[in-house]
N, C-alpha and C positions, 0 to 999 in steps of 0.2 A: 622180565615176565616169565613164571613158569610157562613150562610146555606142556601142561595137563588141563586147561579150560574145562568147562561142565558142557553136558553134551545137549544142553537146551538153551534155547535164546535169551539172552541178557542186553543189560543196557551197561554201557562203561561212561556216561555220563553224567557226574557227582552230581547233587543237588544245586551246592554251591559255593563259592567260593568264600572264605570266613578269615577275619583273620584271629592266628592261635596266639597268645598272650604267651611271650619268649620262655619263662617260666614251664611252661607248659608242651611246650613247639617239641617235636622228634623227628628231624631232616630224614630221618631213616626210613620213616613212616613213610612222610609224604615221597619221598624220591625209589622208594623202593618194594613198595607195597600198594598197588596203584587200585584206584576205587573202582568197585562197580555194585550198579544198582540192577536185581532182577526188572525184567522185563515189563513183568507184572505190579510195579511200585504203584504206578500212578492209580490206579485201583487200590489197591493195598491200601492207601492213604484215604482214598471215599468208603471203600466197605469197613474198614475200621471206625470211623465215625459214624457210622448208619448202627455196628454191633452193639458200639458202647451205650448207644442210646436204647436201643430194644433189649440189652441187658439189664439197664437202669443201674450198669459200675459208675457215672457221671450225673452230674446233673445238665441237660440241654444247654443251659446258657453256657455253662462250663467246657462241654463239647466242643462247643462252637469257637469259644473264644484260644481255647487252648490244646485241642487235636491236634491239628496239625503242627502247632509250632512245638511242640514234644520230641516229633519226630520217631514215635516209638517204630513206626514202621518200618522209616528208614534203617532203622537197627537190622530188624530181619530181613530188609531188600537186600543189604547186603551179608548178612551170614549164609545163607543157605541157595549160592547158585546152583542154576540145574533143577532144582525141587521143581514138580506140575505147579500150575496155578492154584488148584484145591489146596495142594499142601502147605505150599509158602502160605497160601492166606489161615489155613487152620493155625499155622507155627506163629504165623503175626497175631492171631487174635490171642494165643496162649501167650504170646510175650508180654500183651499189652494185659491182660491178665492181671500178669508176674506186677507188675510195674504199681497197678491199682491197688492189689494184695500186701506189698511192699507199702504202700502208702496206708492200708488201713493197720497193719500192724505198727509203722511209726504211730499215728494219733492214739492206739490203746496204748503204746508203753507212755507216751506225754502225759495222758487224763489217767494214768493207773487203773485203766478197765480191765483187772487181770481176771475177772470173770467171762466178759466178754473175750480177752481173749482167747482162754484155754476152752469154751464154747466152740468159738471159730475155729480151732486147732483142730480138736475132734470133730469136728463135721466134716473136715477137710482129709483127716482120715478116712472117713466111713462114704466119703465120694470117692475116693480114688480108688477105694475095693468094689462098692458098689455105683459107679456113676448113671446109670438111669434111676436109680430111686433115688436121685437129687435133682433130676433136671428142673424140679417145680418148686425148689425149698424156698421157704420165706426168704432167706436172707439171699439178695441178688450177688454176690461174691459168692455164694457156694454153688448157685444153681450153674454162673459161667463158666465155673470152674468144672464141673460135672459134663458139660455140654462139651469144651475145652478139652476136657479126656476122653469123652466117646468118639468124637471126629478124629484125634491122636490116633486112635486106637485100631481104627477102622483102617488102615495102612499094609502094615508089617503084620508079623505074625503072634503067636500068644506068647511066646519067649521074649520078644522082643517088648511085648506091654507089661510082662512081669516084670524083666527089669528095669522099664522105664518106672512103674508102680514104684519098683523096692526104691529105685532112689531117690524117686519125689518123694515118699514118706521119709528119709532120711532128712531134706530139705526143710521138710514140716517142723522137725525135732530142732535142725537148725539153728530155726527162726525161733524155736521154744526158749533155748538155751540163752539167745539172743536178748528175747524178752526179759527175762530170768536178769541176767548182766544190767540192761539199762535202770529196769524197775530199783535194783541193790546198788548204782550208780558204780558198776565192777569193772574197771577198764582190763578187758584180758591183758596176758602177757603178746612176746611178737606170735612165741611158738603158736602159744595156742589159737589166736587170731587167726594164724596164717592157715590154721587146720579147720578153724569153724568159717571164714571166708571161702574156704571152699565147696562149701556144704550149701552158707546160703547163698554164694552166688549160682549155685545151681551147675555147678561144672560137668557132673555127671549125666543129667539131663539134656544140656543143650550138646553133649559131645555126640549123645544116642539120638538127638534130633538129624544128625548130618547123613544117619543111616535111612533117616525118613526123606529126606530129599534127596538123597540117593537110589531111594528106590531100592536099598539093597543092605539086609540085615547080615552084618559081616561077623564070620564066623568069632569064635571066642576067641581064637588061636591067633588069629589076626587081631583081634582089640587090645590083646592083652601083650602084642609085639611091642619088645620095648623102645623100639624107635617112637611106635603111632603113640602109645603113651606119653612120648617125654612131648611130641610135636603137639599130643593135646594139653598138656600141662602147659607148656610155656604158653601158648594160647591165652589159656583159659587163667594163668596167673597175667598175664599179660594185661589183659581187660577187668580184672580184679585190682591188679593196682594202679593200673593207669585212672579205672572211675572212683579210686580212693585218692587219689592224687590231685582231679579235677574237683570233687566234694568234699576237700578239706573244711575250706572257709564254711560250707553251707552245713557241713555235721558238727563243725565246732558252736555255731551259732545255734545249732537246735542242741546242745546240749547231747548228742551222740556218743558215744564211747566206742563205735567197730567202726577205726577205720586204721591202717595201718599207720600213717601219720599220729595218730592218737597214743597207738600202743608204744612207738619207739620214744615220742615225749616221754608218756608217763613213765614205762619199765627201764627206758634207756639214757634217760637225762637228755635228750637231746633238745635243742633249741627249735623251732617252730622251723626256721630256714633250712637247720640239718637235718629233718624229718623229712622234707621235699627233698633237699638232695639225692636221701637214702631213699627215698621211694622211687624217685627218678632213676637212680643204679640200678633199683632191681629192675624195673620197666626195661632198660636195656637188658639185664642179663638175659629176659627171658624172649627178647628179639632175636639175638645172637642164639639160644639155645635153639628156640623154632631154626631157625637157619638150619643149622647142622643135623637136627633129626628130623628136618624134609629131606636132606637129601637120602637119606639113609633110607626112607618111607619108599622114596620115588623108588631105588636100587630094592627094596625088597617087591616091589608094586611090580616093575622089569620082572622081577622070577617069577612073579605070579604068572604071568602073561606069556610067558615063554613053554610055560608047560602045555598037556594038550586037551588036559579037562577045560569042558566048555565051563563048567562052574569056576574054578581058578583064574578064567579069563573075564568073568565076571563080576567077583571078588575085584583082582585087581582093577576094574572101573568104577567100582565102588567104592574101592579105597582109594584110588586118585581124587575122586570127588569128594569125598571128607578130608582128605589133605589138602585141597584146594580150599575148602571152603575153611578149615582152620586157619589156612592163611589170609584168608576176606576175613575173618574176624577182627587182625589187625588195625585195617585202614575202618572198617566201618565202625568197631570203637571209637577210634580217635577221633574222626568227622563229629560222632554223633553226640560228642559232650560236647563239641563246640559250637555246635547249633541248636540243643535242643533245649528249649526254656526251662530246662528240667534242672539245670545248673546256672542260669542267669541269676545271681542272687542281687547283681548290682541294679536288676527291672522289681526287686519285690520292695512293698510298703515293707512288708515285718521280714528280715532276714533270718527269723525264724520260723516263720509260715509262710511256705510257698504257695503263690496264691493257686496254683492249679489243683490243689488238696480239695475234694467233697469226702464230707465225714458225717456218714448216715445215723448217728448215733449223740446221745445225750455228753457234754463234755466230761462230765463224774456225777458220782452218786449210783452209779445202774449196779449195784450189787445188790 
């Protein structure tokens, strides 16, 4: 167990205990990467179902039936220790968000509503420049999303919202390009996969979230340290293909084409088995890399704190708490695909419709 904890109260005990399908099992994880849940979860889990309904992203029955066993919450109980309670819950209601937005851009590339989409695209633009003249928009995904950014925003400082701004509109494009691929049935290659999975898995966003539950917008000079970089890259590759690894079966069966398993089939001949291997390799590489550029973080974190600018001694708590919290990202990935109904595909009637999907919109024809 590192020696840098977050300096506000948490909870270290899991949900619950599940068992991982061998295939899938990382003795490293569980033995070396030990879980914790903020403080504030068991909340987290009622106010997120209270939001989803008074934003009208669910439908009630759906709410009810399927909230909690998602687990989206538990995701950001565990990423972001230390955050206030306002925070963590702004950061949960934006994740859950993320997860809804994700699911309505699945059903426009199914039904080919490429009007509908590139609609949605642009609004999503023109909220994240202006988010109060969206709070009221017809469509309930943009109005959350609007609401989602003013609470973000309300935090840190205007440097720190531009560049949260600039790279959630990168995430938008993303997810365009995305579109673009399934609608053309274009399976990328590994490279270029491995370049646009970072984009939409949102890497750069949830890395400037750590600075929000930190309470502390960390200088450029420090982000762009190349230790704290490699520590958030393997991170952030880490849970990139570990939840392409767990949503193999479930994106083949919808007819997917972004997952890494997908790209090394098609561009690399590989067998369905050797796809999992090789995703399973990298999944370790980037265990062993976090390793190695914590410790280098922690030693540059040490000079920080040694100097006698009260700012430098702030810094570095700041940056301990985003190095801590990169490394909660580990375990609370890996718990969270194995509990959360989001991946059960062996509980769904159509292994290509997850039943927890609402889809506020006509199947085809709206053009």
């Amino acid at each position: 167990m590192p020696a840098y904890p977050p300096t506000t109260k948490q909870s270290e005990q899991p949900r619950g205990t599940v068992a991982v399908p061998p295939a899938l099992r990382l003795p490293v994880i569980e033995n070396a990467f030990p879980r914790h849940l903020h403080a504030y979860w068991p909340r987290l889990q009622e106010n997120s179902r209270t939001w989803l309904l008074e934003r009208r992203l669910m439908p009630p029955a759906k709410v009810a039936r399927f909230a909690d066993s998602l687990c989206y919450t538990d995701l950001v109980a565990g990423y972001y220790l230390g955050a206030s309670d306002q925070v963590i819950g702004d950061i949960a209601d934006f994740s859950t968000w993320f997860f809804v937005w994700d699911d309505r851009h699945d059903r426009d590339a199914v039904h080919g509503r490429d009007g509908a989409w590139q609609r949605l695209r642009g609004q999503l633009h023109a909220a994240l420049d202006e988010p109060h003249g969206h709070l009221h928009h017809a469509d309930p995904l943009v109005a959350a999303f609007a609401e989602c950014v003013i609470r973000l925003f309300g935090t840190l400082g205007e440097d720190w919202n531009a560049r949260f701004a600039r790279h959630f509109h990168a995430v938008i494009e993303a997810y365009d390009r995305e579109f673009a691929n399934r609608r053309g049935g274009s399976v990328p290659t590994v490279e270029e996969y491995v370049e646009l999975r970072r984009h939409t898995f949102g890497h750069h966003v949830w890395v400037d979230l750590l600075e929000l539950a930190a309470a502390c917008e960390l200088p450029e000079n420090v982000r762009r340290h190349p230790a704290y970089r490699r520590a958030a890259l393997a991170s952030q590759d880490f849970s990139a293909w570990y939840n392409d690894l767990c949503s193999l079966p479930k994106e083949i069966a919808g007819d997917e084409v972004h997952n890494l398993g997908i790209s090394l089939i098609q561009h690399e001949g590989l067998s369905l088995e050797q796809a999992v291997t090789e995703v399973r390799r990298r999944v370790r590489i980037c265990i062993a890399e976090f390793l190695a550029a914590e410790e280098e973080v922690l030693q540059y974190s040490r000079e920080l704190s040694g100097q006698k600018s009260p700012r430098a001694r702030e810094v570095s708590t700041g940056l301990q708490s985003c190095l801590f919290n990169l490394r909660n990202w580990f375990s609370s990935v890996y718990w969270f695909h194995h509990e959360s109904g989001r991946y059960r595909m062996e509980l769904w009637e159509d292994s290509s419709t997850p039943p927890y999907l609402s889809d506020p919109l006509e199947p085809a024809g709206e053009e």
